[in-house]
ZALO-140114 format. One line per field, with one value per residue (C-alpha): residue in three letters; x, y, z. Coordinates in nm, 2 decimals, padded with zeros to 4 digits, always signed. Layout:
N
resn: ALA, ...;
px: X, ...;
py: Y, ...;
pz: Z, ...;
This chain:
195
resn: UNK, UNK, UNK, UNK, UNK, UNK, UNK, UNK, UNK, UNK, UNK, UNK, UNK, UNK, UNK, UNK, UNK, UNK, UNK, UNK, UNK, UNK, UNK, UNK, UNK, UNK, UNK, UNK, UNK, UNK, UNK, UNK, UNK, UNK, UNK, UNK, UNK, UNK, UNK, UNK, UNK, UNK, UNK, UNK, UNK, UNK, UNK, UNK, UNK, UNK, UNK, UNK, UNK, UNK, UNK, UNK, UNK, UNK, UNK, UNK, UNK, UNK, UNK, UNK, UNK, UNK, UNK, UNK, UNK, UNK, UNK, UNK, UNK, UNK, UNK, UNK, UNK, UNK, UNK, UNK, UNK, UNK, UNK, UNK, UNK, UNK, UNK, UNK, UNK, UNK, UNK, UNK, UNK, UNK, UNK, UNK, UNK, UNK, UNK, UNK, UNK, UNK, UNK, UNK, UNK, UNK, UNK, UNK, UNK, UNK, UNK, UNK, UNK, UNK, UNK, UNK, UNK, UNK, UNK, UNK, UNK, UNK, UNK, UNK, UNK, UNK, UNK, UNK, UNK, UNK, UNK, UNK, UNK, UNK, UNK, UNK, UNK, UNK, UNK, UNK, UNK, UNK, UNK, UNK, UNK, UNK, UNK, UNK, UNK, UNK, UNK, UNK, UNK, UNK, UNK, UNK, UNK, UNK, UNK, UNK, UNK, UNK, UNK, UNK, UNK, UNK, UNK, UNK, UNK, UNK, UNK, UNK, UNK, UNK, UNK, UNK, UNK, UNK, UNK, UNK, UNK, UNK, UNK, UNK, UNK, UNK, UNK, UNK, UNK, UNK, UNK, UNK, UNK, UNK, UNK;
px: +01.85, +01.73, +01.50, +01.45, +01.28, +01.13, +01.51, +01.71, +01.82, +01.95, +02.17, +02.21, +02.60, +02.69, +02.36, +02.13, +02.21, +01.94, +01.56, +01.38, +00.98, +00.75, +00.41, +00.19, -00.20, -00.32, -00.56, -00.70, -00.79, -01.14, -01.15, -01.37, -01.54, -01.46, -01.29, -01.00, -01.01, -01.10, -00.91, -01.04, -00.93, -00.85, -00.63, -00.34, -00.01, +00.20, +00.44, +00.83, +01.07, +01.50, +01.72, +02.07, +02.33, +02.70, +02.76, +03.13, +03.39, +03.47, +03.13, +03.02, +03.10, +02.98, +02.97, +02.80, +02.51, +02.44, +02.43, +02.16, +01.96, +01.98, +01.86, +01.60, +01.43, +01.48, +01.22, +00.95, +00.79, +00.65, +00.75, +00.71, +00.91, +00.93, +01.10, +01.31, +01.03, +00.83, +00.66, +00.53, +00.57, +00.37, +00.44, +00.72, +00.89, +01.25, +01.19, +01.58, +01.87, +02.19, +02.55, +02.85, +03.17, +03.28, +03.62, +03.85, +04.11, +04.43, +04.31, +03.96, +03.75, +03.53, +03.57, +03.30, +03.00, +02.72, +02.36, +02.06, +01.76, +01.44, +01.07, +00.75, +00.47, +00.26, -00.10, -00.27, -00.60, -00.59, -00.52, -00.72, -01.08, -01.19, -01.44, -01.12, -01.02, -00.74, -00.35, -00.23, +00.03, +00.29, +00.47, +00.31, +00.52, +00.61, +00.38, +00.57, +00.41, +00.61, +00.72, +00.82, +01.07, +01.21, +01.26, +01.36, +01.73, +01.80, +01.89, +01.55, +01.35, +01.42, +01.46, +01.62, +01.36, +01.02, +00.81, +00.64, +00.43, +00.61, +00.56, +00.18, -00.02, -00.13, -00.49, -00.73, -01.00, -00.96, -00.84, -01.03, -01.11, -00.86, -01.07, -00.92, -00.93, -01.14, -01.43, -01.64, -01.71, -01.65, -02.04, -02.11, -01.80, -01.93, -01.75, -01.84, -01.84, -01.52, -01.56;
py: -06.45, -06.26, -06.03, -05.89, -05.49, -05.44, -05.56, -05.52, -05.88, -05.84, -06.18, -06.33, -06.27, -05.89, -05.73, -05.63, -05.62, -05.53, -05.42, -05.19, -05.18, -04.88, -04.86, -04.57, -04.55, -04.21, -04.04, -03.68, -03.51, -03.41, -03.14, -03.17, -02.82, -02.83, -03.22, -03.42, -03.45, -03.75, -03.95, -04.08, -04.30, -04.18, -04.43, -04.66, -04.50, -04.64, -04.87, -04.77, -04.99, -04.96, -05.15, -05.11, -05.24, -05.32, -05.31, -05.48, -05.50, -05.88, -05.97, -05.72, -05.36, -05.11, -04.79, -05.03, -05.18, -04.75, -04.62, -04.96, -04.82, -04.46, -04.52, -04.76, -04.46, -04.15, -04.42, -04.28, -04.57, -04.85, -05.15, -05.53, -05.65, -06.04, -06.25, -06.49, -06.77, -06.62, -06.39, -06.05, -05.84, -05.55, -05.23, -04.99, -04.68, -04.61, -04.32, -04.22, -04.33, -04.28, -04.41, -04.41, -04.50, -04.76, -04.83, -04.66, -04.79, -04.60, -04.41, -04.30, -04.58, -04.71, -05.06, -05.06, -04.85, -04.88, -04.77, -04.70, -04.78, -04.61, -04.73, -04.63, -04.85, -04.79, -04.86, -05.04, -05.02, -04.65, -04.73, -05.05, -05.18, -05.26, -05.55, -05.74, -06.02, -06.00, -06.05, -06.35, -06.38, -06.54, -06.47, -06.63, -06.81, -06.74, -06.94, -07.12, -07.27, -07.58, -07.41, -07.10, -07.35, -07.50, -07.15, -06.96, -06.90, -07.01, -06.61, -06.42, -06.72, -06.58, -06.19, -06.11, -05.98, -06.04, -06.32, -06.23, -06.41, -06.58, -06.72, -06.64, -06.71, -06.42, -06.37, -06.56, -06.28, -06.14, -05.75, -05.45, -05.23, -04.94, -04.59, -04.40, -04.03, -04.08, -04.27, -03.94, -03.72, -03.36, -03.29, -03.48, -03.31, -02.99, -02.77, -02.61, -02.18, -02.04, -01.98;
pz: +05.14, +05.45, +05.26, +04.98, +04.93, +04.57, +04.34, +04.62, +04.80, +05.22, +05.24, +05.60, +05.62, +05.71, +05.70, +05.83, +06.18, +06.33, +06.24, +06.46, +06.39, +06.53, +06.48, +06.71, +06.78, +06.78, +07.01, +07.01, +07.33, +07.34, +07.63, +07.88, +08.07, +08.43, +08.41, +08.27, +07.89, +07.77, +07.49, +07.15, +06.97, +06.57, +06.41, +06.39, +06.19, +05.93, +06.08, +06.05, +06.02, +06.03, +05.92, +06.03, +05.77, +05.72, +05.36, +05.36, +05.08, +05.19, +05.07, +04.79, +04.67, +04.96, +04.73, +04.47, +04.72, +04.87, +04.53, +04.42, +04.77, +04.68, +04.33, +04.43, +04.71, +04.40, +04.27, +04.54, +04.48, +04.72, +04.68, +04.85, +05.18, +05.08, +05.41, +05.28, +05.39, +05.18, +05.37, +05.20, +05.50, +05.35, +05.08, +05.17, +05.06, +05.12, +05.39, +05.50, +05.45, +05.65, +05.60, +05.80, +05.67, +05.97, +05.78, +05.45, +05.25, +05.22, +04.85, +05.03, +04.90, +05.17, +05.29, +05.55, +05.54, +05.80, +05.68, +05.84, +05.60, +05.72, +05.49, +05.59, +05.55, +05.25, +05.32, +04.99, +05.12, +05.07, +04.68, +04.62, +04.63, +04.94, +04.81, +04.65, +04.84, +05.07, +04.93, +04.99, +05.32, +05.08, +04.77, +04.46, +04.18, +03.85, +03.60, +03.33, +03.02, +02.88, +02.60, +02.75, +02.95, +02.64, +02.47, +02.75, +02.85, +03.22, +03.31, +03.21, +03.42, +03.77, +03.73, +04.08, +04.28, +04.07, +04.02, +03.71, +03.48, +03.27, +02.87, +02.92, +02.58, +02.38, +02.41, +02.22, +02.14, +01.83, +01.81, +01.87, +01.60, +01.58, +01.52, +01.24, +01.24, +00.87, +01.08, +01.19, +00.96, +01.02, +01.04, +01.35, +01.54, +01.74, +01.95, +02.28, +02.32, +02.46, +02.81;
């Protein structure tokens, strides 16, 4: 596996064929009265990255593989760019995508399609604490518990595409109380003057 973006796996043979990465640094001009304008520095952007694909009938089902992209960017949500060493690249949305059919069987069906993948970078620290420590530059492992291994068919231990916690214990703390709609009496409710 080459990569793999939120459930959806890029294997080494027939894609992608190339990724382009952009990333700009933005300034504002601050004019100046009677001299140049000087230039301040505001902020990096959200890298953008591109992924050109050729989603091949000798290696899977093209229409299948577009339709698993376009459903997985309706999703609007960001998900994880895992390398195949391991690497979690960073959080991306599925910005564009283009497709080319590059070849077409005699009924229509394609046989070839190239894709261009655009994701935008998805910036986390935006979302999350900034005191937390700093996610790890690699992708953790599923936890097993010995008897989830024993119990657990082979299939549902590797998900494609998540490493979940798996056959954690239930909690040992007993239950919170459940508040029944009985538990207040009506005389302690009040209610507020319509505004």
């Amino acid at each position: 596996m080459f990569a793999e973006l939120g459930p959806i796996q890029f294997e080494v043979v027939g894609s992608p064929e190339g990724i382009e990465s952009e990333r700009n640094y933005i300034y504002a001009e601050q004019p100046i009265i009677e001299a140049q304008p000087r230039l301040q520095w505001t902020g990096d952007s959200l890298e953008r990255l591109s992924f050109d694909l050729l989603l091949h009938a000798s290696i899977a089902n093209p229409e299948l593989q577009a339709v698993a992209l376009r459903v997985a960017a309706e999703t609007h949500q960001a998900m994880p760019l895992v390398l195949g060493n391991g690497t979690l690249r960073g959080f991306f949305v599925i910005e564009s995508i283009t497709t080319r059919a590059a070849q077409l069987g005699a009924g229509g069906a394609p046989i070839a399609l190239r894709m261009r993948l655009g994701l935008k970078e998805w910036a986390l620290d935006s979302v999350l604490d900034p005191g937390a420590p700093a996610a790890p530059s690699f992708a953790p492992l599923g936890l097993l518990n010995s008897s989830s291994v024993a119990s657990a068919p082979s299939a549902s231990l590797s998900p494609a595409g998540l490493s979940a916690l798996l056959g954690n214990p239930p909690p040992s703390a007993p239950a919170t109380p459940v508040q029944q709609p009985g538990d207040i009496s009506t005389a302690a409710i009040t209610r507020s003057a319509a505004r």
